[in-house]
Structures are given as structure tokens and as C-alpha cells.
C-alpha positions as CSV (number, residue, x, y, z in Angstrom):
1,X,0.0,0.0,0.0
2,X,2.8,2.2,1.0
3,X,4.3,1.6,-2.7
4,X,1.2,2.3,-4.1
5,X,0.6,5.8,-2.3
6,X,4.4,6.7,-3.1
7,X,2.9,5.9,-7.1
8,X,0.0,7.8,-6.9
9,X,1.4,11.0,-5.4
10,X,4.7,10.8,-7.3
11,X,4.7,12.2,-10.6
12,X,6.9,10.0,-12.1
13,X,5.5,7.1,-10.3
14,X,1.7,8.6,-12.3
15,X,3.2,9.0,-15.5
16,X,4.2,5.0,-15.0
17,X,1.6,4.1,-13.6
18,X,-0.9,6.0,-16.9
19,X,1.7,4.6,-19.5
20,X,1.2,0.9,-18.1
21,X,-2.7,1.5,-17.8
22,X,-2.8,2.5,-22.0
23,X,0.1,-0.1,-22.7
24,X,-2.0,-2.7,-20.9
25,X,-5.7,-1.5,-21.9
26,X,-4.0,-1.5,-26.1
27,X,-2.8,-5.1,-25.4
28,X,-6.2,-6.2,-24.2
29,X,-7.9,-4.2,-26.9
30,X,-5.9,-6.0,-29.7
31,X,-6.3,-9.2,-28.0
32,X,-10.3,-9.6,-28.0
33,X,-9.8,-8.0,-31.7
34,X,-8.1,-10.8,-32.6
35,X,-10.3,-13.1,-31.0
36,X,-13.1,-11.5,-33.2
37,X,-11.7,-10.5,-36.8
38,X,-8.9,-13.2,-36.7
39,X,-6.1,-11.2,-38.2
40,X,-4.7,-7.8,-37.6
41,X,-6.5,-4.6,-38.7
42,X,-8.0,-0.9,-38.3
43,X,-11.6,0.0,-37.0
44,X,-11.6,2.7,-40.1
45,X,-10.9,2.3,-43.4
46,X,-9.0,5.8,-43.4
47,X,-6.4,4.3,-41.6
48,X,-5.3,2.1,-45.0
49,X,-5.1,5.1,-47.4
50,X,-2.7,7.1,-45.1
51,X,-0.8,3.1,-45.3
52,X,-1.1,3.3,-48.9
53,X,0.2,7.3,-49.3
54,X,3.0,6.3,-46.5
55,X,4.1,3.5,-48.4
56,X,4.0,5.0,-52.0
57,X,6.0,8.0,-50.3
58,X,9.0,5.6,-48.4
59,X,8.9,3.1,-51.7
60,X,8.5,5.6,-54.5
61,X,9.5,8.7,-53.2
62,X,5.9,9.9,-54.3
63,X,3.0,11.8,-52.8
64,X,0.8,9.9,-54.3
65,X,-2.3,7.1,-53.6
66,X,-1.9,5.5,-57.0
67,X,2.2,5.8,-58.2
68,X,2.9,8.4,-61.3
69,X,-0.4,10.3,-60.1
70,X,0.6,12.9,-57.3
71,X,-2.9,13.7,-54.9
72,X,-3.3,15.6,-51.5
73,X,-5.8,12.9,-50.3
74,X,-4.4,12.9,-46.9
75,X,-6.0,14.9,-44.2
76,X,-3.0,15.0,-41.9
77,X,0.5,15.4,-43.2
78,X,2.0,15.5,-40.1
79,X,0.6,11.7,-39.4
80,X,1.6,10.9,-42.9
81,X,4.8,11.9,-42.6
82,X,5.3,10.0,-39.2
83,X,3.7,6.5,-40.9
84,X,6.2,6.5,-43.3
85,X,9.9,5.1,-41.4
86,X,7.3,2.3,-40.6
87,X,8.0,1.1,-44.3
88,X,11.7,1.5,-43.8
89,X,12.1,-0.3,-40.2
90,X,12.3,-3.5,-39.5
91,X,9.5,-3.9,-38.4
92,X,5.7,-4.4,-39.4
93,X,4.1,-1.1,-40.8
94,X,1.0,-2.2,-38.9
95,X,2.6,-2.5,-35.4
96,X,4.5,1.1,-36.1
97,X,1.3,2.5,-36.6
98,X,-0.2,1.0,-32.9
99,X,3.1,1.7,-31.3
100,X,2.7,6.0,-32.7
101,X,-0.3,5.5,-31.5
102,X,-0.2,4.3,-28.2
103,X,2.2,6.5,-27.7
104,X,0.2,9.6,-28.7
105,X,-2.7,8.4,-26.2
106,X,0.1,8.0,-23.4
107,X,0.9,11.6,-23.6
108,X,-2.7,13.1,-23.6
109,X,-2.6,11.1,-20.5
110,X,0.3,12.6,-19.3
111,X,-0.8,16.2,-20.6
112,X,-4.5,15.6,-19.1
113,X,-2.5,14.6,-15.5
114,X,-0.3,18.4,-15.8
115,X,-3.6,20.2,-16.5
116,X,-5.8,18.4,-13.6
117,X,-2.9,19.8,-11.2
118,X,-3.4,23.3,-13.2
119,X,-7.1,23.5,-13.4
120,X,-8.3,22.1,-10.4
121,X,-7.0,23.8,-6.9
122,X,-5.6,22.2,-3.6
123,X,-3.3,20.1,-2.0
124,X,-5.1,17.2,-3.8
125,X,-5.0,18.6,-6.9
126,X,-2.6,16.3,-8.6
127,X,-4.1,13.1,-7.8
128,X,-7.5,14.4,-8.7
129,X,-5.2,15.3,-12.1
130,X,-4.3,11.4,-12.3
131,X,-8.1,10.6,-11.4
132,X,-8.8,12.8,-15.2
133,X,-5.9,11.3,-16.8
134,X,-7.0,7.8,-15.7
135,X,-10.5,8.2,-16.8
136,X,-9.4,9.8,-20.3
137,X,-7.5,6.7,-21.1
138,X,-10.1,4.6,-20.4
139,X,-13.1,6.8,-22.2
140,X,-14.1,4.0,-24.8
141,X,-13.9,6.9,-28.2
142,X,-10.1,7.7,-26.6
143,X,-9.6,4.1,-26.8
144,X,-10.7,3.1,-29.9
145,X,-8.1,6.1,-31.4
146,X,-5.5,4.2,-29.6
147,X,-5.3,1.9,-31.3
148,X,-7.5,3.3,-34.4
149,X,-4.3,4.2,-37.3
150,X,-5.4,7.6,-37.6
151,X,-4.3,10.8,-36.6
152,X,-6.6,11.6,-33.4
153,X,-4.4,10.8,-30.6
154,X,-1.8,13.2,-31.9
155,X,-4.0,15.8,-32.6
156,X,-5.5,15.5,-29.1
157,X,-2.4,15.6,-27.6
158,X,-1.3,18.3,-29.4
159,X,-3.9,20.4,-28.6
160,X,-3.9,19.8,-24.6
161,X,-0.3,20.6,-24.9
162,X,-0.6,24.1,-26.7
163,X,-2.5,24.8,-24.0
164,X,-0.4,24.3,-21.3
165,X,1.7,25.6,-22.3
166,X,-0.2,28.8,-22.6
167,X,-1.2,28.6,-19.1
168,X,2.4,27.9,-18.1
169,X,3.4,31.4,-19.8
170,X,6.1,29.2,-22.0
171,X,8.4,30.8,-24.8
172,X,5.3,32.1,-27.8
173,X,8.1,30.6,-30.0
174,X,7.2,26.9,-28.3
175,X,3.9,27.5,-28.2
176,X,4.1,28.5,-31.7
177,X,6.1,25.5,-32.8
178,X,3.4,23.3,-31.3
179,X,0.6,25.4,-33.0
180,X,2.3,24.9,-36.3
181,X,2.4,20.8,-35.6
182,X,-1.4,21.2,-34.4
183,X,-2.2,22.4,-37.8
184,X,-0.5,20.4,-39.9
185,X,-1.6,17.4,-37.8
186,X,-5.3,18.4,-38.7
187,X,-6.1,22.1,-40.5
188,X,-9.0,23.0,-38.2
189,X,-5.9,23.0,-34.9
190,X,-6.2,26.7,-36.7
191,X,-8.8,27.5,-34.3
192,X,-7.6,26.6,-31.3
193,X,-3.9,28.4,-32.8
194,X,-6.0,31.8,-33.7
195,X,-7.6,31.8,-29.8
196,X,-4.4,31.5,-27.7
197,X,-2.7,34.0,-30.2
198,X,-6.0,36.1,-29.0
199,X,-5.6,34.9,-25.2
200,X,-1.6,36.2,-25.6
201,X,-3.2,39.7,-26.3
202,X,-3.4,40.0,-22.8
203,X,-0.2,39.1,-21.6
204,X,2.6,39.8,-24.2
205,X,3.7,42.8,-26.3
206,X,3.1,42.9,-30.5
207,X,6.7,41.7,-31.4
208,X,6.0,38.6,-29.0
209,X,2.6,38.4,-31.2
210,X,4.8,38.4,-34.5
211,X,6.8,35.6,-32.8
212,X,4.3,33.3,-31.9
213,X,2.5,33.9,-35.6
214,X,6.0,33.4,-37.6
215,X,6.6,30.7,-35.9
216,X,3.4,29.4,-36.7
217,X,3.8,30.0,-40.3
218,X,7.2,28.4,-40.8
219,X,6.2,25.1,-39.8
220,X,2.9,25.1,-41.4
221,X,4.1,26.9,-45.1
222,X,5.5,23.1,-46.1
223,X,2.6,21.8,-45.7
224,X,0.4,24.4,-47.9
225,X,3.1,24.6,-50.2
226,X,2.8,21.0,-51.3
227,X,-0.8,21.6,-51.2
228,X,-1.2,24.1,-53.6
229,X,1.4,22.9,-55.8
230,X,0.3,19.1,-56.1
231,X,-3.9,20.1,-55.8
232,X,-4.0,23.5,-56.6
233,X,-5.3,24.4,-52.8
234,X,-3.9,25.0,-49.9
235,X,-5.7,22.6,-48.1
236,X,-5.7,19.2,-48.8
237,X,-8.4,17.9,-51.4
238,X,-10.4,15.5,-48.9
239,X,-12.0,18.6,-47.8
240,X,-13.3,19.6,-51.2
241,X,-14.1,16.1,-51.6
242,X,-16.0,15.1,-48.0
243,X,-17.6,19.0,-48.7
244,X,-19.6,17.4,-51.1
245,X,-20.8,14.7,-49.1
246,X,-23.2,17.0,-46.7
247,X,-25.6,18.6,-48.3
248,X,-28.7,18.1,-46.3
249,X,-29.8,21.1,-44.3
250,X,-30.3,18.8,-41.2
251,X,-27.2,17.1,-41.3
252,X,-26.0,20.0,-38.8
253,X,-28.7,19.1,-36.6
254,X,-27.7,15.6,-36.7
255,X,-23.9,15.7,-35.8
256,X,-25.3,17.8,-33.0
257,X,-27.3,15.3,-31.7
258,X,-24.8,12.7,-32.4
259,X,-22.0,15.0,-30.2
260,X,-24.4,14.7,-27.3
261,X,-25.3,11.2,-27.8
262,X,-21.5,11.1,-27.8
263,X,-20.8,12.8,-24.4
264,X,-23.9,10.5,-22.9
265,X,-22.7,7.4,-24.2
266,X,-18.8,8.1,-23.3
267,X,-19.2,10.5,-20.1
268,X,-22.7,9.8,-19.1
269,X,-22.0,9.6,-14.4
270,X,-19.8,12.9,-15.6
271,X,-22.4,15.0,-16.8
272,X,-23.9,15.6,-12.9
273,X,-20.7,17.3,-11.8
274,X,-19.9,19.1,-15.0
275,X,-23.2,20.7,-14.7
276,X,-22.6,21.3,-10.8
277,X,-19.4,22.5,-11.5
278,X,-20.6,25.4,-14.1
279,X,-23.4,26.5,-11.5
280,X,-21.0,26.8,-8.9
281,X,-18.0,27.3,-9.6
282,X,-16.3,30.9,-8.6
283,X,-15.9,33.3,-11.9
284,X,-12.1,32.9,-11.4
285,X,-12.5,29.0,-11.8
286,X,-14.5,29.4,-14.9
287,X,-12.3,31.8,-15.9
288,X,-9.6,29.4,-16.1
289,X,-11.5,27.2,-18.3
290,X,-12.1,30.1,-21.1
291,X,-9.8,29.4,-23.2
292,X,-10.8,25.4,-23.5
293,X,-14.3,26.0,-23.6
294,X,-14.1,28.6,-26.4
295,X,-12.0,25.6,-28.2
296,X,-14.7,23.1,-27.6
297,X,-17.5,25.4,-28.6
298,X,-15.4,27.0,-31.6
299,X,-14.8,23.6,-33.0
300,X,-18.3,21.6,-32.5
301,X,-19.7,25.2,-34.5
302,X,-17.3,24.8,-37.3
303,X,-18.7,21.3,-37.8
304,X,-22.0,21.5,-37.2
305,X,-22.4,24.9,-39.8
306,X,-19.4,23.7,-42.3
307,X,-18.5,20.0,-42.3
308,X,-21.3,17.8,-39.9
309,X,-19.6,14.4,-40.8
310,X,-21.7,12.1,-38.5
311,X,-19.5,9.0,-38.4
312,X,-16.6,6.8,-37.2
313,X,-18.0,7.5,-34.0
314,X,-17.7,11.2,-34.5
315,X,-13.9,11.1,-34.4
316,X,-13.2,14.8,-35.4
317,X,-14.5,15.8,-31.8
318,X,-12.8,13.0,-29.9
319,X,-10.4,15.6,-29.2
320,X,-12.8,17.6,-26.7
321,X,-13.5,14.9,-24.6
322,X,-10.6,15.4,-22.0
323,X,-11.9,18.6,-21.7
324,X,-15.4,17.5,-20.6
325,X,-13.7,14.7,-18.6
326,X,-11.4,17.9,-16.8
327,X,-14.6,19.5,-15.8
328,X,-16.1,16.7,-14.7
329,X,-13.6,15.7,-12.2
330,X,-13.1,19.4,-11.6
331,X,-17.2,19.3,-10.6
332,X,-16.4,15.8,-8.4
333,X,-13.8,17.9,-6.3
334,X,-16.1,20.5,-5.9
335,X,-18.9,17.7,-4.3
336,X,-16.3,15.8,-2.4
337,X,-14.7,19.2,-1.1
338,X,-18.3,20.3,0.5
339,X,-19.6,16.7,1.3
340,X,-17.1,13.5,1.6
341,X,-20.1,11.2,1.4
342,X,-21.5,12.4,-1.8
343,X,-18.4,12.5,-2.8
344,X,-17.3,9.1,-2.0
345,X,-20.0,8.2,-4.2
346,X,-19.3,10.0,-6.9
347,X,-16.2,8.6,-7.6
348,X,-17.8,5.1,-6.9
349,X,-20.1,5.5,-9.6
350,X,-18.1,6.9,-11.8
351,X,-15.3,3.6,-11.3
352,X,-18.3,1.1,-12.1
353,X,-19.2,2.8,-15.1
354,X,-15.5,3.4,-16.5
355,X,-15.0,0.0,-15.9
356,X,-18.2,-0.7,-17.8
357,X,-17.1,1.3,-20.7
358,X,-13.7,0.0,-21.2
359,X,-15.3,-3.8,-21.9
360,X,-17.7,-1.9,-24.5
361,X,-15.1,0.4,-26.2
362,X,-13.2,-2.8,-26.6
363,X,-16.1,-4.7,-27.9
364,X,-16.9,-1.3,-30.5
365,X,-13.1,-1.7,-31.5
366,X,-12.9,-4.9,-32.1
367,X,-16.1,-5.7,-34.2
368,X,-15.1,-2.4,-36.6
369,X,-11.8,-4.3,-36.8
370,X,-13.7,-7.2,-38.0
371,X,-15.8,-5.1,-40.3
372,X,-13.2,-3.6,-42.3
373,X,-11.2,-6.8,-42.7
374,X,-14.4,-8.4,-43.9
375,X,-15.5,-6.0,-46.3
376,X,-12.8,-3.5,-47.7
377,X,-9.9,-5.8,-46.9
378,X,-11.1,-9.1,-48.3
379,X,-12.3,-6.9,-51.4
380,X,-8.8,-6.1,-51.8
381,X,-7.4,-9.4,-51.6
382,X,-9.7,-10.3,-53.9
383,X,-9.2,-7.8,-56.7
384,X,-5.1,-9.0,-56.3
385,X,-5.3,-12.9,-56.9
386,X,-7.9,-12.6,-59.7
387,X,-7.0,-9.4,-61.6
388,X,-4.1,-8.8,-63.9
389,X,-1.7,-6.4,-62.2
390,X,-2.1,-3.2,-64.9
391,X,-6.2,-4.2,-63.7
392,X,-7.6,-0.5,-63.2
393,X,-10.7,-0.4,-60.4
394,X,-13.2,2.1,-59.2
395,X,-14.5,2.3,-55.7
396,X,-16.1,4.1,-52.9
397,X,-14.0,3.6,-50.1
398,X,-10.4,3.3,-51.4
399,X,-8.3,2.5,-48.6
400,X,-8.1,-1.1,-48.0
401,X,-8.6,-2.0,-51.5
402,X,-5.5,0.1,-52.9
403,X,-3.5,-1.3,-49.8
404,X,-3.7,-4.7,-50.2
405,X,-4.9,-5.1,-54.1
406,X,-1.7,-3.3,-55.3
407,X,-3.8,-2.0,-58.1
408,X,-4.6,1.2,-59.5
409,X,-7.4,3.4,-57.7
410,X,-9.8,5.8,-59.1
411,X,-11.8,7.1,-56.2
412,X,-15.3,8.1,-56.8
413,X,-15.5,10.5,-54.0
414,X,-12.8,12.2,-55.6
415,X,-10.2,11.8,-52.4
416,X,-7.5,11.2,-54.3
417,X,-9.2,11.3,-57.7
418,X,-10.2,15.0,-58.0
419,X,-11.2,15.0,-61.3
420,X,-14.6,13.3,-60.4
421,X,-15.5,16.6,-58.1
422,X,-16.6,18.5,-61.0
423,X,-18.9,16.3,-62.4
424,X,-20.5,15.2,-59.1
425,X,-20.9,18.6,-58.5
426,X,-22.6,19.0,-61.7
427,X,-24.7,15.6,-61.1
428,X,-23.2,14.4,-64.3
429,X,-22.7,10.7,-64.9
430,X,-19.3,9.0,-63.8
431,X,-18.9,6.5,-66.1
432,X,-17.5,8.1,-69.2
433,X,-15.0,9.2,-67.4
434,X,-14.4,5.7,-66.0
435,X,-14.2,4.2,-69.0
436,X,-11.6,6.7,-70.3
437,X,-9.7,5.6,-67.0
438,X,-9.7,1.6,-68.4
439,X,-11.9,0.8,-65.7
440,X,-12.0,-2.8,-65.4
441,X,-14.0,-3.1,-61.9
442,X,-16.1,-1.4,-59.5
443,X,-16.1,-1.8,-55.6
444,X,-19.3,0.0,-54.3
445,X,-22.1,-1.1,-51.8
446,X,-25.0,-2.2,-53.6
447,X,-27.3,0.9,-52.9
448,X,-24.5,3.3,-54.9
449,X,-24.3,0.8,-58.1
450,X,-27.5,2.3,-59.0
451,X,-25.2,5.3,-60.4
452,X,-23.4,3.0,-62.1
453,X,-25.3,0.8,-64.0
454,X,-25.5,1.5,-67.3
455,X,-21.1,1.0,-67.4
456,X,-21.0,-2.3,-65.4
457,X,-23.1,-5.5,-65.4
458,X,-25.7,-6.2,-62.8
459,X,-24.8,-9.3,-61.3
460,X,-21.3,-8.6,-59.0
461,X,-18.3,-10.8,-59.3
462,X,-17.1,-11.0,-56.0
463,X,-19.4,-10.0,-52.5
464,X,-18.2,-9.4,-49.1
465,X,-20.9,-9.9,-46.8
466,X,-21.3,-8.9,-42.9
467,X,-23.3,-11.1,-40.4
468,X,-22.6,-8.2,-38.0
469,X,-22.4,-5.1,-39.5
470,X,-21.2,-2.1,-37.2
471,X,-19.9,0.5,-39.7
472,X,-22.3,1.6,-42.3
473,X,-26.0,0.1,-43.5
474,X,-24.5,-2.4,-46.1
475,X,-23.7,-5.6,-44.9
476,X,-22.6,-6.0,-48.8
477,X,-19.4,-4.8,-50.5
478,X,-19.9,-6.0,-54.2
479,X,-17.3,-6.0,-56.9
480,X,-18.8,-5.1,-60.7
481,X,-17.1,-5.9,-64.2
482,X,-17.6,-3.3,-66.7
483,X,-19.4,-3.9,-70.0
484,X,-17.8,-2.8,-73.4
485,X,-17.6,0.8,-72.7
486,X,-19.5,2.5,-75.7
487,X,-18.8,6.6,-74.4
């Protein structure tokens, strides 16, 4: 016990003791995935394309999904970029990928346990920071990014990290360096970048301002750079592409609704003190939550008014849920302060249903796992042992088929195939332009080959069915031949 007290008030001894808690809730993660999808894989299909552009990059010195045809199609550059030794160690791409990520979800825990100790006051403060930085690893949508291939962790951590250091008053040069990272981890960090150069207003003269905004723009210009110059924007052309996606006025009404399904589903027992907390708290408390709470609210506006993508369990606001979590446990010291008992239960509650939570995020995790290697993987496979290697194929969801079919990849969403945007934007008809591709096969669910009819035959060649589906309505991922092309 004695050990164990030296641990928890140690903050070495917490950092060890949050790095073995992610280490060891990744290992059982992966395990039970394994036990459900048999074989190794990612919960989105996102996380293959950033494989395939990492690969084509390290292999062919290319930016490029399909090689000899450069394409922005990557959302993040920053993760890009850090995917891409992973195809030069000797090691598996894969567990590269789960190690970066792991890693990224140990330091948000670490972050999360410094700002506890900064946001909440006491002498208690910093194991009531370990108490946020324990339940932050184990919130089932941070947990599912652990281990998830994508960029989230690191953007998440990022973004904790630029603001503490803000509230630490560090160099504006490091803060902007870590700004600049934010953004070209994911283009929206922006935001957050634009408030605490705002919040630094306060505090620093206009030549610190220049700085921090310099700074800013040296490490992001790269990125644009290659932007414009490969896609003829400066941001990268899934943005354009997804843009076209939401179209329905009450889509913004739905990824609302979603966010707080979201918050119910992942923070539920959290909600009581978070709401206590904001009713009680003193205006210099609150105070020191403005600058995350205009970052929350700031972000889940851009999205709902601009790009309400409702899916992969809303993983473009994963990154505010440490936040919530922070006034949550901020809102439990505040009822345990004025009342041990209720307190006591509080944190009793909200053990049982963290607990809870980790068994169904791991469940979620590993049935997506499943879902992908049973649709978009086995398509792939597919398309490589029964298609010549110059075979050229259309599909919906790129990322697993271009991974492991080795073939070449016009995307129909216009990801990485831009060309399609005009003409979807017009409503026009894809398949002349497929067929002047050589389009030999098309990979769509069966409700999209509707569009597509009149180039392919009816009856597919290939289907990957779903018992279980947990990613989209389509328990079906067919594979089409095309007729003789007459356009």
C-alpha cells in the first residue's frame, strides 16, 4: 500500500503508472480483436489510405495514392509523414502505426495529469489530475483512437499541450512551434492556434505576437506549399471532396445530436458534476476554463455549420472529450470538497461505469476491426489474386482496397481522384469518365451501383458480406465488371 501511495502522489511514479494503464488496456484491446476479426487490422478504413500514401512515399519517393499520379488525399501530413519510417524499419508497418499511437494516447494522458494539477486547486490537486488522466485513457472513443491508425491521438495531444503551455506562460516561440504541428496534424488545430494567439493579447507585447505567428507559419508553409502545388489548394483535397458529401440542411442538426449522444454514451455519471461545476464554480474557476471552452465550442460550430460528418463515431471531436472529462472531475472535487459522502459516491459511480465502458469500447473496437477486414480488406485481396496487375478499379471507399490489391485506384468521391469533383458537383454521370480511365471493376455497396449501371453488369463478381455489420448500413461490399464501354 505504501508503494502504491508513493505511485500515486509521485509524478513519475503517475506517469508510470498512466503509460502501463494505456500499454495494458491497447494489449487487451488487440487481444479480443483478434479473437473476433482473426487477423490484424484498423476500426476505419481511413487508416489504409494514409498506409497506402506512407508506403508509396518511403517506396517511391511519391505523394501519391496510386504511383505516377501525385494527390493531396491525406488529411493529416504530419501523421503521414510519421507513418512513413514504418515502411523502412524492421518492423511491421501495422505494429508502427499502434506503437505512434499508443504513444500519442500515453501523452494526452500525461498532458491531461499536468492540466488536472493546473485546473483544479488544492493540495489534492494532482491526484484528482491522475483521477482525469486515468479516466481519459479509459473513455471508450479515446480508446478506440489508440489503437485506431489515424491521426486523433496526436492531434488530441497536441492540442492539450498548446495549452499548457499557454497557461504555463512558455516561450510564444514553443507555443508557436506546437501550434504549427497542431495544424499540420489536422487544418481545423487553426482554431484553437488563432484563440491563444487572441488569449496572448493579454499578456505579451506585438513583437511577442509576431513571434508566436511566424513561428506558426514556418512550420505550417511546407505543408500548404505542397498543397497548392500538387492540388492547386492550400488545403488538402479531402476537404473539397467530403464538402460534397453534406448537403442536407439537417445534417448539422444531426452531428449535434450525435455530439451529445456522444458525451452521454462516453461520459454519461460525468455530466452531474460538470453541470454542478458550471453552477458553482467561482468566476475565477470558470475563468480558467475560457480558453478550452471557447475551443470546444469553436470547433463543434465549425462542424455542425461547415463539415457535420456524423461518423466513425464522431472522431473529429474525440479531441474535446478530455476537456469535458477535466470539468467533470473538476465538478467531483467540488462535491467531495463540501460533502465526503457524496463525494465518495461519486467517484464510486463513476469507477463502475468506466469499468463498464472499457469492456464496450473494446467490444466497438474490435467488431469495426472485424468489419473492415471483412468488407474493404477481403475486397482487396480479392481484386489482387484474380486481376491482372495493370487491372484498373473504381471504388467508394479506397483504402483497403488500394492497400492490399496493389492496383490502381480511381476514387469516386474524388479523395485522391479530384477530377470526379466536378462532375459530381454538376450531377453528371461517372462513367465516361471511368471508362476513359480503363476501368476494369467497380467496388461499391449495392445501394451506390445504381449510379453505375449503365457501365458495369448487374450481377457482382465478388461479395463481401457482414453477419454483424457495425460500420455503415451495407452488410454487402460488391465487386462489378464493366461492360464494353460505348462513351
Amino acid at each position: 500500500m505504501k508503494t502504491l501511495s508513493k505511485l500515486v502522489d509521485d509524478p513519475k511514479g503517475q506517469r508510470f503508472l498512466i503509460a502501463l494503464l494505456v500499454l495494458f488496456l491497447g494489449a487487451a484491446m488487440f487481444g479480443w480483436s483478434q479473437e473476433i476479426a482473426h487477423e490484424p487490422g484498423f476500426p476505419i478504413d481511413d487508416a489504409w489510405i494514409f498506409q497506402v500514401f506512407a508506403r508509396n512515399l518511403a517506396q517511391a519517393h511519391q505523394v501519391a495514392f496510386n504511383v505516377q499520379v501525385p494527390a493531396t488525399g491525406v488529411s493529416s501530413w504530419l501523421w503521414f509523414l510519421l507513418l512513413t519510417p514504418g515502411y523502412w524499419l524492421p518492423i511491421s508497418p501495422f505494429l508502427w502505426s499502434h506503437m505512434l499511437t499508443l504513444l500519442g494516447t500515453i501523452a494526452v494522458g500525461w498532458t491531461v495529469l499536468e492540466l488536472g494539477s493546473l485546473f483544479i486547486p488544492g493540495p489534492l490537486s494532482r491526484r484528482w489530475g491522475l483521477l482525469a488522466a486515468v479516466l481519459t485513457v479509459c473513455e471508450w472513443h479515446i480508446m478506440w483512437s489508440s489503437l485506431g491508425g489515424m491521426e486523433t491521438p496526436l492531434f488530441t495531444w497536441l492540442s492539450l499541450l498548446l495549452v499548457f503551455l499557454y497557461k504555463r506562460e512558455r516561450p510564444l516561440w514553443m507555443q508557436g512551434v506546437v501550434g504549427g504541428l497542431l495544424i499540420v496534424t489536422r487544418v481545423e488545430g487553426i482554431l484553437l492556434v488563432g484563440l491563444v494567439w487572441l488569449w496572448n493579447l493579454k499578456r505579451n507585447t506585438w513583437r511577442g505576437q509576431v513571434v508566436l505567428a511566424l513561428t506558426t507559419v514556418l512550420i505550417t508553409l511546407p505543408m500548404f506549399g505542397v498543397n497548392w502545388s500538387v492540388g492547386g489548394m492550400f488545403l488538402p483535397n479531402t476537404w473539397a471532396a467530403k464538402g460534397l458529401t453534406i448537403h442536407q440542411p439537417e445534417a448539422g442538426i444531426v452531428f449535434l445530436g450525435e455530439y451529445v449522444f456522444m458525451l452521454l454514451l462516453g461520459l454519461n455519471v460525468l455530466l452531474v458534476p460538470t453541470i454542478l461545476f458550471f453552477l458553482h464554480a467561482s468566476r475565477s474557476q470558470i475563468r480558467q476554463f475560457a480558453l478550452p471552452i471557447a475551443w470546444v465550442l469553436l470547433l463543434l460550430c465549425v462542424y455542425v455549420f461547415t463539415f457535420p460528418i456524423a461518423y466513425h463515431h464522431l472522431r473529429y471531436m474525440m479531441p474535446t472529450l478530455p476537456w469535458w472529462i477535466l470539468f467533470g472531475v473538476s465538478g467531483t472535487a467540488m462535491l467531495w470538497q463540501k460533502n465526503r459522502a457524496v463525494g465518495w459516491m461519486q467517484l464510486g459511480i463513476t469507477a463502475v461505469f468506466a469499468a463498464g465502458m472499457v469492456g464496450f469500447g473494446a467490444n466497438v473496437y474490435a467488431w469495426n476491426v472485424q468489419n473492415i477486414n471483412g468488407q474493404h480488406v477481403a475486397v482487396g485481396k480479392w481484386l489482387e489474386s484474380h486481376t491482372p496487375t495493370d487491372t484498373v478499379v473504381a471504388a467508394e471507399d479506397i483504402g483497403g482496397i488500394g492497400y492490399f490489391s496493389h492496383r490502381q485506384v480511381v476514387d469516386i468521391q474524388g479523395l485522391v481522384t479530384p477530377e470526379v469533383l466536378p462532375l459530381l458537383r454538376a450531377g453528371q454521370s461517372l462513367t465516361p469518365f471511368l471508362c476513359s480511365q480503363s476501368v476494369k471493376f467497380l467496388a461499391v455497396y449495392p445501394h451506390v451501383f445504381a449510379r453505375f449501371a449503365d457501365g458495369f453488369e448487374p450481377e457482382p463478381v465478388f461479395r463481401a458480406h457482414l453477419n454483424l455489420n457495425t460500420i455503415n448500413p451495407d452488410v454487402n461490399l460488391d465487386v462489378y465488371q464493366a461492360k464494353a464501354c460505348a462513351h
